[in-house]
C-alpha positions, -999 to +999 in steps of 0.1 A: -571+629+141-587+608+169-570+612+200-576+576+215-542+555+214-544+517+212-540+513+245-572+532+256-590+510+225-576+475+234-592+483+271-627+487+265-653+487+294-679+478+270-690+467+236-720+467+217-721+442+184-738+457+157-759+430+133-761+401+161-778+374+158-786+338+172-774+330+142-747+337+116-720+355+120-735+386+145-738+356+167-703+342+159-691+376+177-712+375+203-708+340+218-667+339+222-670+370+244-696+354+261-676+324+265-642+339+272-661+360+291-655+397+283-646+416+317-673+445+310-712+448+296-720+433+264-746+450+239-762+433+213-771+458+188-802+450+162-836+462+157-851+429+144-850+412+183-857+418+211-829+395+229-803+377+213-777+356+238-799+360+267-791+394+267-812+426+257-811+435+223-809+473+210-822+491+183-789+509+175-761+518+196-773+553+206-802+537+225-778+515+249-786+534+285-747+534+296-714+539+278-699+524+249-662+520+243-662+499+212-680+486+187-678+453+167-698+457+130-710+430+110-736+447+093-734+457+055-710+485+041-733+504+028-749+508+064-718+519+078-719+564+075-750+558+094-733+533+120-707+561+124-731+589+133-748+566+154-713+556+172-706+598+178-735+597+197-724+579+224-687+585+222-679+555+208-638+552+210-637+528+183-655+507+153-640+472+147-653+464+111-657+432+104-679+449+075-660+439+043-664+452+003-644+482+004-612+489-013-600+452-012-629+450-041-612+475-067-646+490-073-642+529-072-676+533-054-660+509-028-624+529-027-647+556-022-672+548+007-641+535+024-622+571+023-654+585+035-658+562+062-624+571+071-628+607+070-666+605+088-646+585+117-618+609+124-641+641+126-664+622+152-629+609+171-637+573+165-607+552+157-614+520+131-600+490+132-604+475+093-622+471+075-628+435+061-609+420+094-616+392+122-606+421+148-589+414+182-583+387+206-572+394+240-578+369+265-565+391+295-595+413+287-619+382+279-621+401+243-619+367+211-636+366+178-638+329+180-649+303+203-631+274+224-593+298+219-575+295+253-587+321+283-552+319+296-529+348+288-490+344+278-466+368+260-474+364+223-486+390+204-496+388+168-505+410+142-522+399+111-538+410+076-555+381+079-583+371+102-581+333+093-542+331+093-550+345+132-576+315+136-547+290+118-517+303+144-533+311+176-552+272+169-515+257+164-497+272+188-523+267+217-523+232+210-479+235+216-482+251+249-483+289+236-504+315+250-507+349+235-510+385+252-528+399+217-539+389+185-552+414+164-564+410+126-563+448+107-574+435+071-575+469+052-559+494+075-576+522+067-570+541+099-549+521+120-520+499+106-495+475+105-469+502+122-496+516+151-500+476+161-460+470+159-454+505+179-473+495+205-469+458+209-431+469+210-436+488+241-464+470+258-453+449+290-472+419+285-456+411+248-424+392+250-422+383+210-444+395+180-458+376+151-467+393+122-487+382+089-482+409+064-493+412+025-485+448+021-475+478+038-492+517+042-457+536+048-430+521+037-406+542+054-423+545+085-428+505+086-387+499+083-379+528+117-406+510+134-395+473+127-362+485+135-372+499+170-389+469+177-364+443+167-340+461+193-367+453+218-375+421+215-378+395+186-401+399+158-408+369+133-427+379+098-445+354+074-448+376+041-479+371+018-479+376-014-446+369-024-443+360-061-464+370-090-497+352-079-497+357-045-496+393-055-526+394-072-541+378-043-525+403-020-540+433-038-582+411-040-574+405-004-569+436+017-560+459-011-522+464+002-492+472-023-472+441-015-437+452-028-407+430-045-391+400-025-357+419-027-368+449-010-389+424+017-355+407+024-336+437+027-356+449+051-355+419+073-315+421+066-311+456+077-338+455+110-331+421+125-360+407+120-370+369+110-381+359+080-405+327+080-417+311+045-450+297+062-474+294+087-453+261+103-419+279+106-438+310+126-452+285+151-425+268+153-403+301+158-428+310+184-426+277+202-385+284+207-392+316+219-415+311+241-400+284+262-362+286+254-338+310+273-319+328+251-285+316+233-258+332+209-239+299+204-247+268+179-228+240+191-253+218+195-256+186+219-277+157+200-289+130+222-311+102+219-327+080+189-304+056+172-282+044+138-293+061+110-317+082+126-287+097+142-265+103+115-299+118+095-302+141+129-267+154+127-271+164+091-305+182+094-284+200+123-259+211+104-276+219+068-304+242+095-265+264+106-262+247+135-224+230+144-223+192+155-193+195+171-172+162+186-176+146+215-155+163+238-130+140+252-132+150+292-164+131+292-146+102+274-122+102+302-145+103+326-169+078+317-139+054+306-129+064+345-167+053+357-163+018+344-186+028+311-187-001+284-194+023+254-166+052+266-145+048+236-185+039+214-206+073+221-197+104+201-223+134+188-249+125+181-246+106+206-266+072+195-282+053+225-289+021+210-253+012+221-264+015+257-282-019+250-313-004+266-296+006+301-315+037+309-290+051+339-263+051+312-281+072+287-292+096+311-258+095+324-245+105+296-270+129+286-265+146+318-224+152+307-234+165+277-259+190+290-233+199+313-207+208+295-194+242+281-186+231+249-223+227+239-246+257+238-275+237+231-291+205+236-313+188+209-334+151+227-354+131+202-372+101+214-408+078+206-427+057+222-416+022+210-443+001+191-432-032+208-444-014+240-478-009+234-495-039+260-470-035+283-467-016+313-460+018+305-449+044+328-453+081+308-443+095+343-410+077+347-407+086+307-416+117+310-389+126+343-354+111+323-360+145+304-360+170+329-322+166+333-315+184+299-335+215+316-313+214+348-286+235+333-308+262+319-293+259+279-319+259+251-330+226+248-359+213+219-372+179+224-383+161+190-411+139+200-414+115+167-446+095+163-444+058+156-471+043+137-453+008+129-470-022+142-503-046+147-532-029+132-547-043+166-519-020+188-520+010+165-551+027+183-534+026+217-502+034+202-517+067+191-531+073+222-502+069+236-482+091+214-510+121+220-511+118+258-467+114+258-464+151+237-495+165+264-470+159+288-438+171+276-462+202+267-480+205+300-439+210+318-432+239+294-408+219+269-403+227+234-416+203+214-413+195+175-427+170+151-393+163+130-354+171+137-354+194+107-378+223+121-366+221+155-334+228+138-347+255+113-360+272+145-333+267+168-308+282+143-330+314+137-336+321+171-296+317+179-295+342+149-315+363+165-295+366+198-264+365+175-272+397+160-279+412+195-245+404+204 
């Protein structure tokens, strides 16, 4: 068995990309590290050029002049015994194998090659990574499969089946403010799996949270101790695949994993602490909470802002998500009855601002009470940009600043930033604009933004039920 750990394999000094090309998909490896860029040498690997990316093209790997760590392949599987021998050559410490039609087909003579490439691996002390995956993205190391991902590092890490579910998450979640320390995409596991990825993200020092996209599992056993250990660490939020009868049948053409029944998938989050997401949405959304809020183990919740209906629609989303909409506490009836307040005896929780009659120092008056007092462990603030003032002067500074009083106090506050498309056909353009730049901002100061009440709720409520179960 290799002795490299993933540590030593997610720190390359170099890589060489077997099968590149100007073109295709050799090239779609080559130019993200280019662009990120990669912190050590970069070898294109392939007989048929003589440069491909500016850079000097190889043969094979064995006739690169100085060491190589890793290896991404992209060339066909029934090329890949001889990429192997090749690899031993020049101590390669790992193979990344994009390279797909193994096991994931059902063929035997595929089950077969992949077993071999497996066992040809191990005796030359090469560790794989795949088959039939996307591979790793690491911005701290300038190491992406895909171009235009974020170069900054934050304290994400993901693990994935699935290269394009990593292209879907770490796409959404950039665009909401979060960075990620690792991404990795395994596809067919046959060396390293699902529980050598969660064992070491659990203990490495630049992963605050882990995601995890998972169709199927290699050791069932030794997946539940290691989720376990994990979940005591830090919080670990799962999207299962393959989850009824169909998606099974997918599960086994995709990456050839044995998916298991629901029950036993939702006993196992039960009994480790870990979250359960339905889809790709709720483990964004988890990650956005995460990421930005400070922890909380309470769920009286604080709603502020929007109006009427909207406000009695916010206050049951709240509640129906497991979070408490408690009363308004009267101490800060007193007091604002005391402060000369018109609406004293008028605001309650939610608290609706249309009352205020448009006086924006008694809303964030009020707002400020409510953020300050014991009785709520959380805030929820959900706002728009008003139709009727697109054409007027609009100040998303002056906008943007009423908010920073619910951060003041340090409780875990989500802002629901609801888009507005009512009006002129004429005003709808700018409104948009407006609407785009507005969320940039709240984004850009590192709060926790959400589309609708009800999944800043749903993810509120599970982080809260994370902490809970620390307790």
């Amino acid at each position: 068995m290799s002795l490299y750990s993933l540590e030593e394999v997610l720190h390359p000094r170099s890589i060489a990309i077997v099968g590149a090309s100007d073109v295709g998909r050799g090239g779609g490896f080559l130019r993200p590290l280019q662009e990120m860029p990669f912190k050590g040498k970069l070898y294109p690997v392939n007989p048929k050029y003589e440069k491909i990316g500016g850079l000097k093209a190889y043969p094979k790997v064995s006739a690169i002049p100085g060491p190589v760590d890793y290896v991404i392949s992209s060339i066909p599987s029934q090329f890949i015994l001889d990429l192997i021998e090749d690899c031993a050559q020049k101590n390669v410490r790992a193979i990344h194998l994009f390279t797909a039609r193994f096991s994931e087909t059902g063929r035997k003579d595929a089950t077969e090659l992949e077993y071999e490439v497996l066992k040809r691996a191990r005796a030359a002390d090469i560790r794989i990574i795949g088959p039939n995956c996307m591979g790793v993205y690491y911005p701290k190391m300038g190491i992406a499969f895909n171009t235009g991902w974020p170069k900054e590092t934050g304290g994400v890490g993901f693990i994935s089946q699935s290269g394009q579910v990593v292209g879907e998450v770490v796409n959404f979640a950039a665009r909401r403010g979060v960075r990620f320390s690792k991404a990795i995409s395994y596809g067919n596991a046959v060396d390293l799996n699902e529980c050598d990825y969660l064992e070491y993200l659990a203990q490495d020092t630049e992963t605050t949270m882990i995601l995890m996209y998972i169709e199927g599992v290699r050791d069932g056993v030794r997946f539940f101790e290691s989720l376990k250990r994990a979940t005591a660490l830090k919080p670990v939020v799962i999207v299962k695949g393959g989850r009824g009868s169909a998606g099974t049948r997918a599960t086994a053409s995709h990456t050839a994993s044995m998916a298991g029944s629901q029950q036993v998938w939702q006993a196992l989050f039960k009994q480790t602490g870990a979250i359960s997401c339905d889809n790709l949405e709720d483990l964004v959304d988890l990650a956005v909470a995460f990421y930005f809020l400070p922890s909380c183990s309470g769920r009286n919740l604080a709603v502020v802002g929007g109006s009427g209906g909207s406000s009695v629609l916010a206050a049951d989303q709240c509640e129906e998500a497991g979070l408490n909409v408690i009363p308004f506490p009267r101490d800060i009836r007193d007091r604002l009855r005391k402060e000369g307040s018109s609406i004293w005896d008028w605001i309650g929780n939610p608290a609706d601002f249309s009352i205020s009659m448009g006086e924006r120092e008694a809303a964030i008056q009020i707002g400020r009470m409510m953020v300050e007092h014991p009785a709520f462990d959380a805030i929820m603030a959900f706002t728009s940009i008003p139709w009727n003032k697109v054409g007027e002067k609009f100040s998303m500074d002056e906008h943007v600043e009423q908010f920073f009083t619910y951060l003041e106090d340090g409780k875990p506050t989500v802002f629901v930033f609801q888009e507005m498309v009512k009006g002129r056909t004429r005003e709808l353009k700018q409104l948009l604009k407006l609407t785009a730049d507005m969320k940039q901002k709240l984004i850009d100061n590192r709060f926790a933004v959400y589309p609708t009440i009800s999944r800043a709720a749903r993810a509120l409520s599970k982080m809260i039920g994370y902490y809970e179960s620390r307790v």
